[in-house]
Backbone as CSV, one residue per row, in Angstrom:
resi,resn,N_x,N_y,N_z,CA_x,CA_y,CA_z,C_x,C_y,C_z
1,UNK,-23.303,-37.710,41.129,-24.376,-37.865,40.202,-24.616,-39.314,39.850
2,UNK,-25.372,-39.566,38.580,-25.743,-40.866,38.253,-24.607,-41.438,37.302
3,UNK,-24.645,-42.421,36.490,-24.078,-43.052,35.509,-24.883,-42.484,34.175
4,UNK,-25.261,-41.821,34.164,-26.006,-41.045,33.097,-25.416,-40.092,32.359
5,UNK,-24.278,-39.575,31.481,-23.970,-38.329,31.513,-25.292,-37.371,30.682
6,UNK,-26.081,-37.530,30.064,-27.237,-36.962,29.760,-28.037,-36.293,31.153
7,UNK,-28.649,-37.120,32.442,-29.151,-37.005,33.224,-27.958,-36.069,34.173
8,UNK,-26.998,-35.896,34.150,-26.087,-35.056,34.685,-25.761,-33.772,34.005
9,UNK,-25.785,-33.957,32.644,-26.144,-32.071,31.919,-24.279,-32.451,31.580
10,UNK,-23.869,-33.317,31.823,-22.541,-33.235,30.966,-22.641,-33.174,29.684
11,UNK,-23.436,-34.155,28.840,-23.812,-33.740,27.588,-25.124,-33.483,27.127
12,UNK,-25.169,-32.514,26.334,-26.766,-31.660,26.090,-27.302,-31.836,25.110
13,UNK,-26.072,-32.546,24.081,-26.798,-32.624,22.718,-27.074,-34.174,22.508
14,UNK,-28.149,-34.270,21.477,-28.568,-35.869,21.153,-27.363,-36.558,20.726
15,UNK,-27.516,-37.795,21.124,-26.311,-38.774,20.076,-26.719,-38.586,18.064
16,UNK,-25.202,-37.915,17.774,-25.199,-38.024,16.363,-25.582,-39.229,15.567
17,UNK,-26.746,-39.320,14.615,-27.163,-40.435,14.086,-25.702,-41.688,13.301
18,UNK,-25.757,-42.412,13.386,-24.765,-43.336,12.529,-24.612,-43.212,11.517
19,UNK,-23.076,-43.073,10.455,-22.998,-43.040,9.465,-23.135,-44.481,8.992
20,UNK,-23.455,-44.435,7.216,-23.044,-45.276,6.937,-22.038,-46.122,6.356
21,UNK,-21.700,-47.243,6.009,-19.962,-47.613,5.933,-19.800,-47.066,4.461
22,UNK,-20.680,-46.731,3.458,-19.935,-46.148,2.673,-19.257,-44.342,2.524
23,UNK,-19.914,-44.044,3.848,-19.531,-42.671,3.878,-18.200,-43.136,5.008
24,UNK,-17.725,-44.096,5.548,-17.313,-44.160,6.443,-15.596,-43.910,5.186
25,UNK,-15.810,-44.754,4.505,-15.515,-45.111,3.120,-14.537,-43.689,2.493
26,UNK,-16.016,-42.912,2.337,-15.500,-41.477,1.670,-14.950,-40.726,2.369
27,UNK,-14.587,-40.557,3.874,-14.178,-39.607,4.237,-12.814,-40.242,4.730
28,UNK,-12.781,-41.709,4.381,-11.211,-42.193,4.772,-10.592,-41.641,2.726
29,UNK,-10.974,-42.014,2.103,-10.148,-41.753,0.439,-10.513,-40.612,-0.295
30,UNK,-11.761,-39.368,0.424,-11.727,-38.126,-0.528,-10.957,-37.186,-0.527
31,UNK,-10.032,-36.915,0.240,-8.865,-36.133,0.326,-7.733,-36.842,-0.526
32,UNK,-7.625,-38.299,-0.406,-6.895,-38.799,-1.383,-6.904,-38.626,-3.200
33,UNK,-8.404,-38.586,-3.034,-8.923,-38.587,-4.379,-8.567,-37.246,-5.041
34,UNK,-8.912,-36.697,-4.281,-8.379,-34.925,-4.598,-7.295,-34.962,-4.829
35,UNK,-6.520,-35.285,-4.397,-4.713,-35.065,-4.571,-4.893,-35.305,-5.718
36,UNK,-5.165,-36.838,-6.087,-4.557,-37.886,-7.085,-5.157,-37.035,-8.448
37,UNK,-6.266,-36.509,-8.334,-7.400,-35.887,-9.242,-7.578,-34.641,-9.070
38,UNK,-6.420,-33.761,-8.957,-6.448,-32.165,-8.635,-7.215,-31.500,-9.663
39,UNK,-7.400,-32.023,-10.856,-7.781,-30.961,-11.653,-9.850,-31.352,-11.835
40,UNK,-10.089,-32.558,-10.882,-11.768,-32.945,-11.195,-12.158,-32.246,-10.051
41,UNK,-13.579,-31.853,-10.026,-14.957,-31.136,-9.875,-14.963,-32.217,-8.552
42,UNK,-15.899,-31.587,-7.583,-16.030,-32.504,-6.894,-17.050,-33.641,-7.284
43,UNK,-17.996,-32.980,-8.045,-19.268,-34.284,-8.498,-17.900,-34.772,-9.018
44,UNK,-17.130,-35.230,-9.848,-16.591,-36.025,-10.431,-16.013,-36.719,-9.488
45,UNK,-15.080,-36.579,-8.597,-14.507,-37.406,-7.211,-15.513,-38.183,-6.987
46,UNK,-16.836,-37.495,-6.308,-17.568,-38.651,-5.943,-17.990,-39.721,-6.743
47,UNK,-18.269,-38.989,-7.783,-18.779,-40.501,-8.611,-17.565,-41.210,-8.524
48,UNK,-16.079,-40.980,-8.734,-14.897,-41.837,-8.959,-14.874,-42.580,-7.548
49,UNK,-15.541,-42.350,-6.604,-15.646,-42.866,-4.882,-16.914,-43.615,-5.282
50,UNK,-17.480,-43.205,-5.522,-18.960,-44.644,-5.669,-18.490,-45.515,-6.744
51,UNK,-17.902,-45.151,-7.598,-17.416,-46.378,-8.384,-16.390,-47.661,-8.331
52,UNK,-15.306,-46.823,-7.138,-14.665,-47.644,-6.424,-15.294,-48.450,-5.403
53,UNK,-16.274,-47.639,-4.439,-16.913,-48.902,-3.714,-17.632,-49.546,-4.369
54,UNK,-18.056,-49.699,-4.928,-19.362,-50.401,-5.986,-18.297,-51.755,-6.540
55,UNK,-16.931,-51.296,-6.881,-16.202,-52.326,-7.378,-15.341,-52.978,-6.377
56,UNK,-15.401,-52.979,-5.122,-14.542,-53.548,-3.768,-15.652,-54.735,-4.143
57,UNK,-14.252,-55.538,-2.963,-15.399,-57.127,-3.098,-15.887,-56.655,-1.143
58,UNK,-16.983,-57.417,-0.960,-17.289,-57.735,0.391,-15.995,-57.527,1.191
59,UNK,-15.376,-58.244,1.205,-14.336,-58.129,2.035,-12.986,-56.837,2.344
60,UNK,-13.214,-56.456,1.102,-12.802,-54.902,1.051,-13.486,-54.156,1.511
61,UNK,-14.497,-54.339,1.745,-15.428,-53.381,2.285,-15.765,-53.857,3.765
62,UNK,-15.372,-54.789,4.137,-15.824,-55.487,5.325,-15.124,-54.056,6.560
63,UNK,-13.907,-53.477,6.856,-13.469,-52.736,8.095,-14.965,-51.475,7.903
64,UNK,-15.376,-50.888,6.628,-16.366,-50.176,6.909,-17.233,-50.613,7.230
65,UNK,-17.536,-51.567,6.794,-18.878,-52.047,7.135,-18.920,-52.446,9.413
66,UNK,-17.564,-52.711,9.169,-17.470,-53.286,11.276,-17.420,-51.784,11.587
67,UNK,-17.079,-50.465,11.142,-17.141,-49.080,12.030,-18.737,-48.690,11.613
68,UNK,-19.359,-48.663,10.715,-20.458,-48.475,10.693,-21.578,-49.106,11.681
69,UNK,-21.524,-50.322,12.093,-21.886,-51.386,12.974,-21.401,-50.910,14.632
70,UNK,-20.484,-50.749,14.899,-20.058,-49.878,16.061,-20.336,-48.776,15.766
71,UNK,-20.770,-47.804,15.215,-21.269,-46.638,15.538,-22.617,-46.781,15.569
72,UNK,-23.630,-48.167,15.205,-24.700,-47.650,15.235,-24.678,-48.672,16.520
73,UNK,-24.109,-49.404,16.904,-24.119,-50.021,18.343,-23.927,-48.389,19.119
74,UNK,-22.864,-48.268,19.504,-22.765,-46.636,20.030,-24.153,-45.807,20.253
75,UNK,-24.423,-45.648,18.778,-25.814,-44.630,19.237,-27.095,-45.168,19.628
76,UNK,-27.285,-46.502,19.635,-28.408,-47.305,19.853,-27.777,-46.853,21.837
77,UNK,-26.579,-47.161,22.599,-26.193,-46.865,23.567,-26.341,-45.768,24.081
78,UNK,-26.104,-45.263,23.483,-26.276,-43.088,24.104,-27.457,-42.721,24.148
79,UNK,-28.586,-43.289,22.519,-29.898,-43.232,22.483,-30.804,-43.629,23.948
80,UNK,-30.438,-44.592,24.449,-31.108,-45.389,25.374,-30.561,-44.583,26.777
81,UNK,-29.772,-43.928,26.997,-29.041,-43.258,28.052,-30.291,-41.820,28.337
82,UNK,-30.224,-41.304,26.512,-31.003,-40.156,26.435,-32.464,-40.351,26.990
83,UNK,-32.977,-41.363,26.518,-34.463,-41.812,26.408,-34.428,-41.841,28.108
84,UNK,-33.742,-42.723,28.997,-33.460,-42.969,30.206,-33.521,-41.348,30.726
85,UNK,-33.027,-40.466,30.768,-32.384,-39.226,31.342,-33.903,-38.847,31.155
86,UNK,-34.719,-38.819,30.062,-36.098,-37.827,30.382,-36.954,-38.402,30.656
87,UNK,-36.560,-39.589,31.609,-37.770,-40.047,32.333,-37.527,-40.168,33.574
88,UNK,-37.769,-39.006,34.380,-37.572,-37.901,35.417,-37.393,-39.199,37.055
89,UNK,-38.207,-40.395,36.720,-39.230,-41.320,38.195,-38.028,-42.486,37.954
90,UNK,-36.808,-42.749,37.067,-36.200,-43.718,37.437,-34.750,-43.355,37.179
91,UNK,-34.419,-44.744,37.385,-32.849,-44.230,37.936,-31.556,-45.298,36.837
């Protein structure tokens, strides 16, 4: 086959859109948060998760912010693979 895995039917579904680094954020410390905070609601976790990122400096926040950036590098990549695959006349 090609270098395409779209145009080969290996994968069928679209590239998943990019998160962003503050969700990248929440799903590394909301299980933590839960532990620490067994007895809060989940609206309450989150707000206690937006309030913590809100209070990181830049640089605390900088590793989410570089996986957010590679994942939307990533799907800008797969995107362009997809777009490529349904246009039947090239290669």
């Amino acid at each position: 086959g090609s270098n395409n895995p779209y145009r080969d039917g290996y994968i069928t579904e679209p590239p998943k859109k990019p998160r962003a680094s503050y969700l990248l954020f929440q799903c590394a410390y909301r299980s933590d948060f839960q532990k620490r905070y067994s007895g809060a609601t989940q609206g309450e976790i989150m707000t206690m998760l937006g309030d913590t990122w809100r209070a990181m400096s830049e640089l605390e926040q900088a590793p989410y912010i570089q996986l957010a950036q590679e994942e939307v590098a990533q799907y800008e990549k797969e995107r362009q693979l997809l777009e490529k695959a349904q246009k039947p006349n090239e290669l």
